[in-house]
C-alpha positions, 0 to 999 in steps of 0.5 A: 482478497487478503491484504497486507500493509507494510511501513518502511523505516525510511518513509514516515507514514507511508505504507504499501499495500500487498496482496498476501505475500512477501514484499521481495516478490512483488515490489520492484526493487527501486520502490524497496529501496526508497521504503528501507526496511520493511515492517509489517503492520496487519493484514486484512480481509479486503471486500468492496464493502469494507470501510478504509481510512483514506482509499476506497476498498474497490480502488484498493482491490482494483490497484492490487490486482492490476499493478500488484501493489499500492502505496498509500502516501501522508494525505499531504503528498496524496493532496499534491498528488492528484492535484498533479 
């Protein structure tokens, strides 16, 4: 699947993952607003075998195709995140 990943101007060091496609199609307008602008930052190949920083390529792949996107928070909010 190809991916790509996006910064918002208004949400330091978290990024939303998307299938290949433009943001405005795909993510809710709330989850747009919250991010700010939007910036583009790679695309990728993604495989069940790639190796990702912080997320499982399969957890990835999965989140991407049942929900249509995945936001990936700062490890701290990722940490309280499962926590709750």
């Amino acid at each position: 699947m190809h991916c790509s990943v996006f910064k918002g101007s208004r949400t330091p060091e978290t990024y939303l993952f998307l299938p290949a496609r433009e943001p405005s199609d795909a993510v809710p307008q709330l989850v747009l607003q919250r991010f700010g602008r939007l910036e583009h930052v790679m695309d990728l190949v993604l495989t069940p075998d790639r190796n990702l920083a912080r997320i499982e390529a399969p957890t990835l792949l999965r989140a991407l195709l049942i929900q249509g996107c995945y936001i990936q928070l700062p490890p701290q909010e990722e940490e309280r995140a499962a926590r709750a």
